[in-house]
N, C-alpha and C positions, 0 to 999 in steps of 0.2 A: 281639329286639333291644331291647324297650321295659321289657321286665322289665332283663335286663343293665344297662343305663342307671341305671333307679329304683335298684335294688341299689347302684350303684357309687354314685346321690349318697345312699344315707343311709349309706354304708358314712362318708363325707365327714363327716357328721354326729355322728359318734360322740365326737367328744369334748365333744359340746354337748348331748347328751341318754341322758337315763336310760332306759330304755325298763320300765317295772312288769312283773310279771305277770299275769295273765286280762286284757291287753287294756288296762290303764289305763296310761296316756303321761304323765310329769313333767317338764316342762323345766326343765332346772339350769343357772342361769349357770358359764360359766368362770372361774377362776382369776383373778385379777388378774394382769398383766404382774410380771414380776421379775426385776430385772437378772439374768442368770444367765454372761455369759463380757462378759469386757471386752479387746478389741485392740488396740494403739496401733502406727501408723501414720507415721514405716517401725519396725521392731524394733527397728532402730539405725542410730546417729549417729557420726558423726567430725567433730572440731570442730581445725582447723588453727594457730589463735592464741585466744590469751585477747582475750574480749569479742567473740569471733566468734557467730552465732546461728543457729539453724535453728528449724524448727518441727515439734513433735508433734501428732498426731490420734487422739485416741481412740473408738473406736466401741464403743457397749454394747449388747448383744442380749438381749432376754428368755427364760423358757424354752420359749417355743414359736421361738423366732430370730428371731424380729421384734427388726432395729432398734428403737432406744431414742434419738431426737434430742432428746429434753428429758428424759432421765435425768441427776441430779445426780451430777455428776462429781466427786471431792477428787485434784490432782496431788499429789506428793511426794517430793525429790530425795534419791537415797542419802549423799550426800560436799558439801556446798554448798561446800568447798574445789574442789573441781573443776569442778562448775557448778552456776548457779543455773534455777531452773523460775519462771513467769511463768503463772498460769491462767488461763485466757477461757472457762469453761465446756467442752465439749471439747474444747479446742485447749488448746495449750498453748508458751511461747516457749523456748527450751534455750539461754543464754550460758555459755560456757566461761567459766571462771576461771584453769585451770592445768594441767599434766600430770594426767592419772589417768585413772581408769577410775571409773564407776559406773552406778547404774541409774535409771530414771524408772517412778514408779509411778502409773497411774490407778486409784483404785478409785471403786464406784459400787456402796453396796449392801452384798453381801458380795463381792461378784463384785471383780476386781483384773487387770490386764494390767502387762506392764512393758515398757520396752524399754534395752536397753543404751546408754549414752552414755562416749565415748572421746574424752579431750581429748587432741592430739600436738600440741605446740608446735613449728611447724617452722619453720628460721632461712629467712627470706626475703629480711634486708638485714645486710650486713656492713661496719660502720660504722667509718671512723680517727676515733676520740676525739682524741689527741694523739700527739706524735714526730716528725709528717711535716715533711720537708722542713730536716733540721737539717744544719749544718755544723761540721765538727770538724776536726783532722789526723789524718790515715792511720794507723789503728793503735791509736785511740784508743775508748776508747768513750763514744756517746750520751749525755750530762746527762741528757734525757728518755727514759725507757722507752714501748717502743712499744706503745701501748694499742687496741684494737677493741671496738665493741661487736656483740653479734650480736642481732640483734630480726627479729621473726617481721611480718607482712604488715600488721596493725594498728600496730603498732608496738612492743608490749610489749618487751619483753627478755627474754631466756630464760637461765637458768642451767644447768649442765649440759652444753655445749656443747664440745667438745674441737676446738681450734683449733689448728694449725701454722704454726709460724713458718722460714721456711727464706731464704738469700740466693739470688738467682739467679744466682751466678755465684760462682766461686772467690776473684773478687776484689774480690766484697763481701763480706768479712768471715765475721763467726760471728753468731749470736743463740742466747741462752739464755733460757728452753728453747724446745727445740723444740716440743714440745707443752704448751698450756696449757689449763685447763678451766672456761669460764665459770663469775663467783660469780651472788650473789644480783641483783648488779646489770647482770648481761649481760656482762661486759667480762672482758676477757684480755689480759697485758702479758707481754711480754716485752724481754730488753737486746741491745742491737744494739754489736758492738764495728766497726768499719770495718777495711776491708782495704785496698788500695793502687791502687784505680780512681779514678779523680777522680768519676765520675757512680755513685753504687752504688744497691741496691732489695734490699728484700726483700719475699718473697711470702709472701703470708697466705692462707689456704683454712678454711673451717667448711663441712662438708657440700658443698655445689656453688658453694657462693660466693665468691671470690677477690676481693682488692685487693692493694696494694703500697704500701710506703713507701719513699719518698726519699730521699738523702742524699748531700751533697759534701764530698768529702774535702778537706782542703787539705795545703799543704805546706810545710814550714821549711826551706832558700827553698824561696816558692813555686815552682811547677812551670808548664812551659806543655803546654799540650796540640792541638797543630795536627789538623785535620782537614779531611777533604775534605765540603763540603755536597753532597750526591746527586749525578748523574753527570757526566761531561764535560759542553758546553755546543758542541757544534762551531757554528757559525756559518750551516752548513748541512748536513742530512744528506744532501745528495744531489749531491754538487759533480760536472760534467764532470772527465775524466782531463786534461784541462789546466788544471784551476784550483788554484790554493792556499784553503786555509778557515785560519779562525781556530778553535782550541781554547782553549775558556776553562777554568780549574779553581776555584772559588770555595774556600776555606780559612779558615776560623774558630779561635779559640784557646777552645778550651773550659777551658785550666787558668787559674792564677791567677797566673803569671807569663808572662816572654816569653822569645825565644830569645836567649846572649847576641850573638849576629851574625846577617847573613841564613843563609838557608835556603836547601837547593836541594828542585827536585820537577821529577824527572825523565819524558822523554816516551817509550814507545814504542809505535812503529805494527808490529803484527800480530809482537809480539814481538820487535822490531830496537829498539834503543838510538835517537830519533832527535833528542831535543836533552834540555838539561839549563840550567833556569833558573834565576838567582840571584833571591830577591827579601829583601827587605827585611822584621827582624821584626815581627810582629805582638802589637799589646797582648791583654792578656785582655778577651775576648768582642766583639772588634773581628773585622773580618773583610774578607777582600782579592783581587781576583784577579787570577790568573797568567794568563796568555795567548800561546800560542805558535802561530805559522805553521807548516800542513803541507802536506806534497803537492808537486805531484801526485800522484794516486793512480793505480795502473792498475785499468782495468773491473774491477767488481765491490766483494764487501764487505772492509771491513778494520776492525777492532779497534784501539781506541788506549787507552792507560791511562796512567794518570800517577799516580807515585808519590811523596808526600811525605817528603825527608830519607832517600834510600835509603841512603846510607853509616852513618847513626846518629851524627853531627855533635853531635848534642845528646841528652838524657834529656827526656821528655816522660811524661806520664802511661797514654796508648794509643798504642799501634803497630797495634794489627787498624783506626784508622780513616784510614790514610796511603793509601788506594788508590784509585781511581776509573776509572771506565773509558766507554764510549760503540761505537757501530758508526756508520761510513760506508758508502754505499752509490755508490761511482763510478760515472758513467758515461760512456760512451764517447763521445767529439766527434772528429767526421771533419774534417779541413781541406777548403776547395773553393777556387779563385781565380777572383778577378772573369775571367770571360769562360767561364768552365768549365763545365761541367753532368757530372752522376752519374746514373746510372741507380740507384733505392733501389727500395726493397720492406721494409713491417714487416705483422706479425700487427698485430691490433686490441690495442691498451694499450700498446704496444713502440715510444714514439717517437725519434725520431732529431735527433740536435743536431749540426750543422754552424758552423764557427768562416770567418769571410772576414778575411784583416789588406788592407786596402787602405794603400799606402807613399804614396799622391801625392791630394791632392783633386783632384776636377775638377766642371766644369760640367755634370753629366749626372745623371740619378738614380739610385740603386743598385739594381736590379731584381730581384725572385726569381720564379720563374714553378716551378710543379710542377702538371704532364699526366701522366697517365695512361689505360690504358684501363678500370682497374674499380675498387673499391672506395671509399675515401673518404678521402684525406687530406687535412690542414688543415695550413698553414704560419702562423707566427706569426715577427715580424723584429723586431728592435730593433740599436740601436746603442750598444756599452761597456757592454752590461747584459744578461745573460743571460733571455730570456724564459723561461719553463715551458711544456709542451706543452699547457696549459688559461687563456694569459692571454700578452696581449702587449701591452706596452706603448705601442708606435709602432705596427706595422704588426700586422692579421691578417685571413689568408681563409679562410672558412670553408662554402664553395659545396656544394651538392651534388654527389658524385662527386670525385674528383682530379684537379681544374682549378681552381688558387689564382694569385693574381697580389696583390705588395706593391711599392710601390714610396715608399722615403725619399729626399729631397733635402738638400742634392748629396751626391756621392758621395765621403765624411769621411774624409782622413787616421784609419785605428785599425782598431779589432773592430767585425765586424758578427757578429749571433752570429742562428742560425735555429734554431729547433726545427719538425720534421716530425711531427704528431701522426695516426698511423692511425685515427682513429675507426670508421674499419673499415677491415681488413686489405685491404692492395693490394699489386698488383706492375706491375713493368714501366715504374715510372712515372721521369718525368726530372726532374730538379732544377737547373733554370738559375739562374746568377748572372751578372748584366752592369750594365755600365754605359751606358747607354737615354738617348733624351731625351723628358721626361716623357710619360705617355701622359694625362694629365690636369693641364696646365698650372694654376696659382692665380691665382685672379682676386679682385679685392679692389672692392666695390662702394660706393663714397662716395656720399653721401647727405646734401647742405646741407640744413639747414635753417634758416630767414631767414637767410641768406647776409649775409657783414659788405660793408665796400669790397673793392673789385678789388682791392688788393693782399693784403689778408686772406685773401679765397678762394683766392687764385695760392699763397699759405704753405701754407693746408691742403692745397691738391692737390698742390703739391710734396713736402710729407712723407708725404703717401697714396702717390703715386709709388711713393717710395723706398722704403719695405716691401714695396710689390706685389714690386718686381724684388729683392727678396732672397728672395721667398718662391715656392718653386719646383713643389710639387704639391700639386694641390688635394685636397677630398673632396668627399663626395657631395653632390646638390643636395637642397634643402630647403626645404619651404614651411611658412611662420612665420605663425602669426597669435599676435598683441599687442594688449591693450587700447593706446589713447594712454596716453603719460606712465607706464605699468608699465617701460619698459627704462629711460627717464631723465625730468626734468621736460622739455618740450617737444617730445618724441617726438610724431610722429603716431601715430595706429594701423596695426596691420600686420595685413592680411587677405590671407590667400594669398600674403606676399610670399615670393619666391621666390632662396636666398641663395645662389648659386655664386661662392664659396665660402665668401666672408667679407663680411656686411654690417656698413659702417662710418658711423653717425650721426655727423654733427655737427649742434650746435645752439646757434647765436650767442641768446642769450635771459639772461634775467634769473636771478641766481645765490645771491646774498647782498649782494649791495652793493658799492662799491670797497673797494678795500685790507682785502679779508678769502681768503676760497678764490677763486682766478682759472678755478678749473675744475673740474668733475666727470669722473671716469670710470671706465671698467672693462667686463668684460664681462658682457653679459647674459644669453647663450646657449653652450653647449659640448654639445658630443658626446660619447655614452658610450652603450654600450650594458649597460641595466639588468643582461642575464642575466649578465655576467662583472664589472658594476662597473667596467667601464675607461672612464678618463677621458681624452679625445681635445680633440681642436684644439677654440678657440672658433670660435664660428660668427656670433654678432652680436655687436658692442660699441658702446659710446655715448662720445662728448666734447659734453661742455657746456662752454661756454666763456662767462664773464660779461660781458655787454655791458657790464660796468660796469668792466670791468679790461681789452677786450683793446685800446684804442686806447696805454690804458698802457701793453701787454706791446710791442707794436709801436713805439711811440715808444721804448722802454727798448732797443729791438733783442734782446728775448728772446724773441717768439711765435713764431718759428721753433722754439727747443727745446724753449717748451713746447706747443708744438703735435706736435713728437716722440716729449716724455716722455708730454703725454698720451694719443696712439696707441698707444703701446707699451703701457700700461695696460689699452686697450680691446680690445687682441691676447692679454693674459692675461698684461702683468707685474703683477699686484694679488694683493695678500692674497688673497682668496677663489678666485682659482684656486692658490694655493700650499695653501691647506689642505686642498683637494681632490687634491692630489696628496702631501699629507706634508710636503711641502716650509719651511712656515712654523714655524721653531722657537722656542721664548722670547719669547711676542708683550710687547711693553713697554705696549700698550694692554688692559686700560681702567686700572689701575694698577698698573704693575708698570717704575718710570719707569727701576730701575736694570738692567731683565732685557738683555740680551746678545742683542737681538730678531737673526736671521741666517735666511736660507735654505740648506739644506745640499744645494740636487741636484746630482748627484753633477759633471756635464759644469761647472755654476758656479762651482762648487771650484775646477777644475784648471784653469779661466781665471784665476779669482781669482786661484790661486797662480802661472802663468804671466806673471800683470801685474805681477807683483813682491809679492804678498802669501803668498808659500809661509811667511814669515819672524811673520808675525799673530799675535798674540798672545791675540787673544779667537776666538770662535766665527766660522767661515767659511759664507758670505759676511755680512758686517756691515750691517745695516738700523739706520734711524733709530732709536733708541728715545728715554728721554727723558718717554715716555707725552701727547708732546702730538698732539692730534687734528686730521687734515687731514695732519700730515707720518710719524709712529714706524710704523711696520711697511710701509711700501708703497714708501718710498725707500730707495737706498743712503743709507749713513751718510758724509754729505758731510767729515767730519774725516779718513776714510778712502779716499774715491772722490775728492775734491776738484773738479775743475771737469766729470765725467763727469754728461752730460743726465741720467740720473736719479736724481739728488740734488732736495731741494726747495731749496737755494740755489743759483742761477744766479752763477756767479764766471767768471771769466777771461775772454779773449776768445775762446774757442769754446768747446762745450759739447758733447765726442765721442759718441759712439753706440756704446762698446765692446761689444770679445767676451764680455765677461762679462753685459753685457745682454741681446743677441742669444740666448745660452747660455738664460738664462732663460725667454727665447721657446722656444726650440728644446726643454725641457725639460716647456714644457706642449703637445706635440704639434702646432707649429708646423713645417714642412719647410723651415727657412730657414737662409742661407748665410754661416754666422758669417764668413766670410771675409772679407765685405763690410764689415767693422766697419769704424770709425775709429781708425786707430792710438791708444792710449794705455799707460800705465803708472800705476800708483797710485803718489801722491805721499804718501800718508801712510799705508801700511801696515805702521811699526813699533809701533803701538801701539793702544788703545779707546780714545781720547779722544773725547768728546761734543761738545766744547764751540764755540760758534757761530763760522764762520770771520771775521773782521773785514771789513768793509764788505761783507758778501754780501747781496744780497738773498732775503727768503722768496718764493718764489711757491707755495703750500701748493694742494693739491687735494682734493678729498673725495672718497671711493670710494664709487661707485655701490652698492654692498653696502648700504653706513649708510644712503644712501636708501631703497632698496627695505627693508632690513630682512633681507635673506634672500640665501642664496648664489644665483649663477648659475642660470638653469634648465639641466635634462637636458633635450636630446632625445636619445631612445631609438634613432637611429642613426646609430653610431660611425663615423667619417672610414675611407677606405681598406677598408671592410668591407660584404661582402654578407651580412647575414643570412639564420640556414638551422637546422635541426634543428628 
């Protein structure tokens, strides 16, 4: 093995030594290194735009293959029209210049490598130079030729490029030619004659790249062109089989004249003819909409479309854009009468909507009660307003199991409308409706503080009274805690206090001074439960009343009404509970003194228009506006209410407590018995006039909101409801 060994390393040896004969030994140096093969690193390149770069690597080996890292290198490029070479000793930088082909040479020596380099100039942006967007008449062709330029990712430009010009439709016209081929400067033009579309395009394409140009046609006369903007508009998708909805159709004139008389645009439901509306022409690029009553529907879906000018009345520029259409999806409402019950049953998701007409009021509260023995329904009650089976606005229960109980006060001449939501699928279960007396009476809890003279206190309890006994069912009990002076200035603090079901401050205390605000108030606290967002009855409210105006208000014989107006404030007639419910529309405050400030809920309205205001001419119901502060958004507008308590000028010799005020209360989740109003009639509801009534007095108040700075507090649960899930 030791011999083998020795053998093999002088075998090793051989090319370093001479070996003599008889025994004598000459060591000979080796050869000096010599470039002998040169390889560059990769062999080739693609280069995709002009001025793009990569990098070469040449490696040079001697003739025993020994790399060579400080062998002197010379690069040198076959076509410098196509690219240029950059040397760093072996390295080497490759910038494209233009279409071609060539090679890259390292030598070193005699030795030499190459590698191929390939420039493709490939269009990566296809650019409108000029043309877009011209207008002409129909038929006519383009002043400007339609130009593109095509350039590659750097940006250069590329010539040689074959580009197509084509219209996208028949009645865009023609363009010559269709094929053009980029010059020296990138670009390609073509001429565009117009066809007889009022909105026309043609499409451009180079390689995978696509744009369009634009252009409007006009017309000698001009032309109109009505159109339908995107789809019907119904009012709701989802209407009970006894409701009507409203269908809106929005309609735009895209051409450049109008029609010479109105228009019709006809309605049909699930293919039946079902009305046909006149309106009135529209100017060019004006826009208007039509609106028609449908329904009832029977259960399930229906189709409705409406068609613009079906007879062809007039010449327009498009007909494919006369169409428009929408789906409903009815559903089925069961009648029940008060004293009635149903036996129901739904799977889980399939809830059920029951309609009540009560013909007579009475003193009782309207009742719904739904038992079962298994799964889990939820009843949800309102009154003149359709609930949805996931939100109710007056009443909803929502227990564990199917055992729900709602109960609204009294029981109102109109619609009471119920949705049955199975949260989980039940059967067997009963659905009562009656007329009950309350099971949870309303209590209204006063709360002097520094209490004025005996006859003062005897006011405020008499108009505390009087709300008590309109207000018929309470909600849940609550325990309050309040820093002092956070609900109003003079407030005590509130620890643990405990509200069934309405706590009412008053506080005789210092305000602003005489003969400026006679009062503060508003509500401090309301119910709502966060997870549905529903906003429920207040639950505390405050009056401040200025010791420095109220021996005034009482010698003047007005601290009775405003001792009314300001209750009703602190019960949740104010701004801040109206905007929490939607309610406050066009506020004239902070300035905005000409805005048409109104509350629109819905029950307010039909008093309004009930007390002689169907006939109004501005927005219903009418608040102060004016933009002055202390009176615009929180009162009616006294030019229109006249001597009615909540106006801020006190007139006539009584100052009634109407149904339309009442309404107001009853619309922020109060259970009270508009019935009990004071007869009245609006004395000035043929018109908006602002203007101050002669010899009135202000007695102006400030809303607790502007003090604190902030809306109501939420507590997190809602009147009439047991929380659950």
């Amino acid at each position: 093995m030791n011999e083998i060994r020795t053998a093999r390393a002088a075998a090793a040896l051989l090319p370093f030594l001479l070996i003599a004969g008889c025994g004598d030994e000459e060591v000979v140096e080796p050869d000096p290194s010599v470039p002998t093969t040169v390889a560059i690193t990769p062999d080739a390149v693609e280069l995709l735009s002009s001025g793009a770069t990569t990098g070469l690597q040449a490696v040079v080996r001697d003739q025993y293959g020994k790399a060579m890292p400080n062998a002197s290198v010379t690069w040198n490029g076959s076509d410098p029209a196509v690219f240029t070479l950059a040397a760093d000793g072996l390295t080497a930088t490759v910038t494209a210049v233009a279409n071609g082909t060539g090679t890259a040479t390292a030598t070193s020596g005699q030795a030499s490598g190459t590698a191929s380099v390939t420039v493709v100039q490939t269009p990566a942006r296809l650019d409108i130079v000029s043309g877009n967007d011209q207008e002409a008449l129909q038929g006519t062709t383009l002043t400007e030729p339609l130009i593109v330029r095509v350039a590659e990712q750097t940006g250069g430009v590329i010539a040689g490029v074959v580009v197509t010009f084509a219209p996208v439709d028949e009645r865009s016209g023609s363009v010559e030619p269709a094929e053009a081929t980029t010059g020296e400067d990138g670009t390609a033009s073509a001429v565009w004659t117009l066809g007889d579309a009022r909105r026309q395009q043609v499409a451009v394409s180079a390689h995978e790249l696509h744009t369009k140009f634009r252009a409007r046609a006009t017309a000698d006369p001009p032309m109109p062109d009505y159109a339908i903007v995107g789809a019907l508009e119904p009012s709701r998708p989802d209407p009970l089989d006894t409701e009507t909805i409203e269908v809106a159709a929005r309609i735009t004139n895209l051409g450049g004249g109008r029609s010479a008389g109105p228009f019709t645009i006809a309605y049909t439901v699930d293919g039946m003819h079902t009305e046909a509306v006149r309106a009135d022409p529209i100017e060019p690029d004006d826009t208007a909409t039509v609106t028609i009553t449908a329904g009832p529907f029977a259960a399930g879906l229906h189709h409705i479309e409406a068609v613009l000018d079906p007879d062809g009345e007039f010449e327009e520029w498009d007909e494919t854009n006369n169409r428009a259409e929408t789906f409903v999806t009815a559903l089925r409402q069961q009648f029940i009468g008060l004293g009635d019950s149903l036996i129901v049953e739904a799977p889980s998701g399939s809830p059920l909507f029951f309609r009540v007409e009560v013909e007579e009021q009475t003193n009782k509260a309207f009742t719904v009660r739904l038992n079962g023995p298994n799964g889990d329904g939820d009843i949800f009650v309102d009154f003149d307003t359709r609930p949805t089976a996931a939100f109710g606005h007056r009443c909803y229960s929502y227990n564990f199991g199917t055992d729900e109980h709602c109960e609204l006060y009294p029981v109102r001449e109109g619609t009471y409308h119920i949705a049955v939501n199975p949260y989980f699928s039940f059967s067997g279960a009963v659905l009562r409706v009656a007329a009950e007396e309350p099971a949870d009476s309303f209590d209204l809890d006063l709360t002097l503080v520094n209490e004025g003279t005996a006859s003062q206190n005897d006011i405020i309890a008499k108009v505390a009274d009087r709300y008590a006994s309109m207000i018929g069912v309470g909600g849940s009990d609550e325990s309050v805690n309040l820093p002092a002076d956070q609900c109003a200035p003079g407030m005590p603090e509130l620890s643990d206090y405990e509200v069934d079901d309405f706590g009412l401050w008053v506080v005789i205390g210092p305000l602003d001074g005489a003969g400026n605000a006679v009062a503060m108030s508003g509500t401090c606290i309301w119910r709502a439960d966060t997870g549905f967002g529903w906003v429920g009855m207040p639950t505390v409210g405050a009056v401040v009343l200025d010791e420095a105006d109220i021996a005034r208000l009482e010698s003047d014989g007005v601290l009775e009404a405003v001792v009314t107006r300001e209750m009703a404030s602190a019960l949740g007639f104010n701004p801040a509970m109206w905007k929490r419910h939607g309610f406050l529309r066009s506020p004239s405050l902070p300035d905005s003194p000409d805005a048409d400030a109104h509350m629109n809920a819905p029950l307010v309205v039909a008093a309004f228009d009930a007390a002689g205001g169907a006939g109004y001419a501005g927005a219903r119901a009418p608040l102060e506006n004016g933009a002055v502060e202390a009176i615009s958004d929180q009162f009616w507008r006294q030019s229109v209410f006249g001597d009615e308590v909540m106006t801020a000028y006190v007139t006539g010799d009584s100052q009634p407590l109407s149904r339309i005020t009442l309404e107001a209360l009853y619309e922020v989740g109060l259970e009270i018995d508009v019935m009990m109003a004071d007869p009245f009639t609006l004395p000035g509801a043929g018109g908006a006039a602002r203007a101050r009534p002669r010899g009135a007095k202000a007695y102006p108040s400030l809303d607790l909101a502007a003090y604190r700075g902030e809306a109501p507090v939420a507590m997190v649960l809602p009147a009439n409801v047991v929380k659950k899930k």
